[in-house]
C-alpha positions as CSV (number, residue, x, y, z in Angstrom):
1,X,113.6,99.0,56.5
2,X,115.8,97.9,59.4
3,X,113.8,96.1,62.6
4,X,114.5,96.7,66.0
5,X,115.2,93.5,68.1
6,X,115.4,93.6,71.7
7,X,118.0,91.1,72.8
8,X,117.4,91.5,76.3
9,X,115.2,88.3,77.3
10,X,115.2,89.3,81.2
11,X,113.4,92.7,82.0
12,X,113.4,94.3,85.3
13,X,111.0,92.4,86.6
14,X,111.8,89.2,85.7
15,X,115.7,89.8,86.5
16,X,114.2,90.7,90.3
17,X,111.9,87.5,90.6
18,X,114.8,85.2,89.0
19,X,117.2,86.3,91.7
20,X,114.9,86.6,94.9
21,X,114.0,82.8,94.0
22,X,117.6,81.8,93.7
23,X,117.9,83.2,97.1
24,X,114.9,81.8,98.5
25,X,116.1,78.2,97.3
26,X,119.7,78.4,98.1
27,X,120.6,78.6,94.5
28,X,123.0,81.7,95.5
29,X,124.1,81.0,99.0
30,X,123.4,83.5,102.1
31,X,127.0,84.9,102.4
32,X,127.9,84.9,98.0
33,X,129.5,87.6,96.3
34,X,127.1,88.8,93.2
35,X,128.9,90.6,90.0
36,X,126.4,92.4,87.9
37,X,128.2,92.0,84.9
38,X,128.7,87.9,85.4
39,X,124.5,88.3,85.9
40,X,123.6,90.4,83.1
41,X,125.4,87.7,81.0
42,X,124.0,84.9,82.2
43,X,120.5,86.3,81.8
44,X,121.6,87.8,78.4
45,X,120.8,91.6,79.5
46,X,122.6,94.5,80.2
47,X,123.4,95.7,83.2
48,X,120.7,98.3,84.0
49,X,117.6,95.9,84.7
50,X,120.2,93.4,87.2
51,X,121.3,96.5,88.6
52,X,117.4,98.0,89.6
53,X,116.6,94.1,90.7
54,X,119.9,94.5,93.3
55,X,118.5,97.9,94.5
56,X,115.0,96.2,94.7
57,X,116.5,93.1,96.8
58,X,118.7,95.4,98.6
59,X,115.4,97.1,99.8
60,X,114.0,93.7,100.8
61,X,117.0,92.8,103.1
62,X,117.6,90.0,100.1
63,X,121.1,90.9,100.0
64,X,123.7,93.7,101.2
65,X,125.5,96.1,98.8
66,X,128.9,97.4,100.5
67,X,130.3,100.0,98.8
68,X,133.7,99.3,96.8
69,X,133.1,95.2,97.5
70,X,130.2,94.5,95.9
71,X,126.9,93.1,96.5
72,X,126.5,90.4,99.0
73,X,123.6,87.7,99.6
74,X,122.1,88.6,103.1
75,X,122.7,86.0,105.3
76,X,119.4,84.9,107.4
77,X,118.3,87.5,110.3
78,X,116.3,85.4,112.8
79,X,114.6,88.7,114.4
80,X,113.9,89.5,110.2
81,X,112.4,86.0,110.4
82,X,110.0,86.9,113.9
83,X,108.9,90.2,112.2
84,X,107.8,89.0,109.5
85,X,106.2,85.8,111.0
86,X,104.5,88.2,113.4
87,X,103.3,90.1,110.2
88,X,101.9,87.0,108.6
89,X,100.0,86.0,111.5
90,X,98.3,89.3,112.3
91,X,97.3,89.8,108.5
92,X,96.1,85.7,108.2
93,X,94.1,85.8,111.5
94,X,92.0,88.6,109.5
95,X,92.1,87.6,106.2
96,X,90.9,84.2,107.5
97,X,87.8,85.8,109.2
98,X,86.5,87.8,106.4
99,X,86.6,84.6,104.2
100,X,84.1,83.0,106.8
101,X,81.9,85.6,106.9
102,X,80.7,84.9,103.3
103,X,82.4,81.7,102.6
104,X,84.2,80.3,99.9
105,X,82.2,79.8,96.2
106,X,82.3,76.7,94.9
107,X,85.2,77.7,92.4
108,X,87.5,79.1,94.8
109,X,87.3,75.8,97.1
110,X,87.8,74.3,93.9
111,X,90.7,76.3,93.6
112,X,92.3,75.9,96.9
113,X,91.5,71.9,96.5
114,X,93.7,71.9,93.4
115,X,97.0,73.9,95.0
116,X,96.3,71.3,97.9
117,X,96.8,68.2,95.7
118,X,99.5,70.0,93.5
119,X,101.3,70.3,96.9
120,X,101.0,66.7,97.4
121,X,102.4,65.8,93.6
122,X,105.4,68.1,94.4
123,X,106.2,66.8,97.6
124,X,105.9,62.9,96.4
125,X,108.0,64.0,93.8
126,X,110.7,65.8,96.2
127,X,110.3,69.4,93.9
128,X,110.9,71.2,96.2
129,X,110.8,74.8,94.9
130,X,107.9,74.3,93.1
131,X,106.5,73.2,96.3
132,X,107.2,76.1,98.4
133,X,106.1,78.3,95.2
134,X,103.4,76.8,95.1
135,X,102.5,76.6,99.2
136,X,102.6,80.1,98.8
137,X,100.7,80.2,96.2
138,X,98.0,79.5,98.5
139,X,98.1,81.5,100.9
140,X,98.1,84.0,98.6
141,X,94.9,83.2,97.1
142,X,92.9,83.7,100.7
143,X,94.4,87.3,100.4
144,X,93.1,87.8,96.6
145,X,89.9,86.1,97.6
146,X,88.9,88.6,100.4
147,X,90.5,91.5,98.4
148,X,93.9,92.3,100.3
149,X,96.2,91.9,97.5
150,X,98.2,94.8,98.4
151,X,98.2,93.6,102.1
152,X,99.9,90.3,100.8
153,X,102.5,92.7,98.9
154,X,103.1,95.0,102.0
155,X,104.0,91.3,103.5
156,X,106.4,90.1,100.8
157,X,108.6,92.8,101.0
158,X,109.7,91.6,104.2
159,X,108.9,88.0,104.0
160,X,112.6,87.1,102.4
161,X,114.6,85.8,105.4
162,X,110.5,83.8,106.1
163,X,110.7,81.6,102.9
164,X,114.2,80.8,103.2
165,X,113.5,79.3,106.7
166,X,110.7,77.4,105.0
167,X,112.6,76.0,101.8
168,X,115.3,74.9,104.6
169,X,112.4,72.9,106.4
170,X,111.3,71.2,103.8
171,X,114.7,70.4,102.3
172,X,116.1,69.3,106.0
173,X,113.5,68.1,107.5
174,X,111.4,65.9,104.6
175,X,112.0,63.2,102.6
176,X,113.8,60.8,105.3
177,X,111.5,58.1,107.0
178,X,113.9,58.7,110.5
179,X,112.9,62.6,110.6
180,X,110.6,63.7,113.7
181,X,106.9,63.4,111.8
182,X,106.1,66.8,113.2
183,X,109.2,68.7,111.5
184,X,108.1,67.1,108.1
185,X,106.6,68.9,105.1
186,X,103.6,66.2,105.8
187,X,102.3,68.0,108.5
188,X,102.1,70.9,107.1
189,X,100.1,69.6,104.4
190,X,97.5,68.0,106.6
191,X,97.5,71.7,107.9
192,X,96.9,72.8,104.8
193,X,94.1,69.7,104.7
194,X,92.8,71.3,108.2
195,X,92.7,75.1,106.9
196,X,90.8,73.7,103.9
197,X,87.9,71.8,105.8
198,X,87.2,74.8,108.5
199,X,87.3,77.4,105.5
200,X,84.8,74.7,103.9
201,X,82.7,74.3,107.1
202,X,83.4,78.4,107.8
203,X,84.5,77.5,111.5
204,X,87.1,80.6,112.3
205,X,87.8,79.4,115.9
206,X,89.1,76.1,114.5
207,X,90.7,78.0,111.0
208,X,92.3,80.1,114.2
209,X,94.2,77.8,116.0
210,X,95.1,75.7,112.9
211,X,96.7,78.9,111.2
212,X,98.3,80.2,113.8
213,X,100.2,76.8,114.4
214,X,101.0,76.7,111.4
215,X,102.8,79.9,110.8
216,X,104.3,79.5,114.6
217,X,106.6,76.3,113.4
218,X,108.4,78.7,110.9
219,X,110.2,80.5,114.2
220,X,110.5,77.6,116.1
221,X,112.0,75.5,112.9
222,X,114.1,78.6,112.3
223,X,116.1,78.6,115.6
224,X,117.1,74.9,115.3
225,X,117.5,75.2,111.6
226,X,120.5,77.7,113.3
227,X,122.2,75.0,115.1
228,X,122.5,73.2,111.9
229,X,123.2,75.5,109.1
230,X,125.1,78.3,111.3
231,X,126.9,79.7,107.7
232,X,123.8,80.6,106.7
233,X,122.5,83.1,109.6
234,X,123.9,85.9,110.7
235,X,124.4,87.6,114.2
C-alpha cells in the first residue's frame, strides 16, 4: 500500500505569516522584487500557497503586484501609517475601558506581567523581532481579554506600514547609550510598566493618557524615521 506524503512544509497560512514578518523586520526590503518560484523553493512548496499569501499581502498594502513585473514589497505609506495609528487609538481607548470596568483576574495580570518581563529579556538581549512580536503580543491580549478579537483582526489588516515604523524605532533608536532616552525602546517599556499599574489599580483616566502617548510616538517617530531611511518610504 503506497502512503501519501505531503512535501509541502509551508501551507497558506504559514507562507502569509512567514512573509508579512520578513516585511515587518526588514528581512525583504520596502522597494524588493519577489519571484514566486525563488519563494516556493525556499519554503519547499509549490507555488499555489506563496501565490494566495502574495494576493493576501497584496490586500494588506504589504506589497504591490504590477502586472508583467512582478510583485513588489510596498514601500512605507506615512498616511497608511496615520490611518492605522488613528485605528489603534480609537479601538485601545475602548478596549481599555471595558477592561476597567471589571478589572483584570489575577491570571490575566499574571499574564500581562509575564509579556512585560519577556519584553525586558528581549530588549537586554537586543532580539529584536521577538520583541516587537511579542510587544504586540500584548496588546493583543487586552483585545482577547475584553472579547474584541475580531476588532484586533479588522486592525491588523491595515496595521502593516504601523509595525514597520515600530521595528525601525526599536532598531534605530535603541541599543546606543548617546540616543535621546525618549526615542528608546526603554520608554516604551516603562509605558508598558505604566499601562500595567493603572489596568492593576483600574484608573482609565490615567490608562488614557498613558495609551494614547504611547501609540502617538509611532507617527511622530515615523516622520523622522523618513529623514533617515528615505528608500524605504514612498511619496
Amino acid at each position: 500500500m503506497q502512503i501519501s506524503v505531503n512535501t509541502e512544509l509551508y501551507s497558506r497560512d504559514a507562507v502569509y505569516q512567514r512573509l508579512r514578518q520578513q516585511i515587518i523586520d526588514f528581512t525583504l526590503l520596502p522597494g524588493e522584487f519577489l519571484s514566486e518560484n525563488t519563494l516556493a523553493t525556499q519554503m519547499h512548496t509549490s507555488r499555489t500557497p506563496v501565490r494566495e499569501a502574495i494576493a493576501r499581502l497584496a490586500c494588506e498594502h504589504c506589497v504591490e503586484v504590477f502586472p508583467q513585473r512582478g510583485t513588489q514589497v510596498s514601500r512605507i505609506s506615512m498616511e497608511l501609517v496615520r490611518q492605522a495609528v488613528f485605528f489603534r487609538m480609537v479601538l485601545e481607548r475602548e478596549v481599555l475601558e471595558q477592561l476597567c470596568k471589571p478589572g483584570l483576574t489575577d491570571q490575566q495580570l499574571e499574564e500581562l506581567e509575564q509579556s512585560l518581563a519577556l519584553q525586558r529579556e528581549y530588549y537586554k538581549k537586543q532580539m529584536s523581532t521577538a520583541l516587537l512580536e511579542e510587544d504586540t503580543r500584548m496588546h493583543r491580549l487586552f483585545y482577547r481579554y475584553c472579547g474584541r478579537e475580531l476588532a484586533w483582526e479588522a486592525m491588523a489588516a491595515i496595521n502593516c506600514d504601523m509595525l514597520r515604523i515600530r521595528y525601525l524605532q526599536i532598531v534605530t533608536y535603541s541599543y546606543q547609550s548617546h540616543m535621546v532616552a525618549v526615542r528608546s525602546w526603554e520608554n516604551h517599556l516603562t509605558e508598558h510598566r505604566l499601562i500595567l499599574d493603572a489596568l492593576r489599580r483600574r484608573d482609565y483616566e490615567a490608562l488614557r493618557f498613558t495609551a494614547q502617548q504611547h501609540i502617538a510616538f509611532i507617527e511622530q517617530d515615523g516622520d523622522h524615521l523618513r529623514r533617515i531611511y528615505p528608500q524605504y518610504f514612498g511619496e
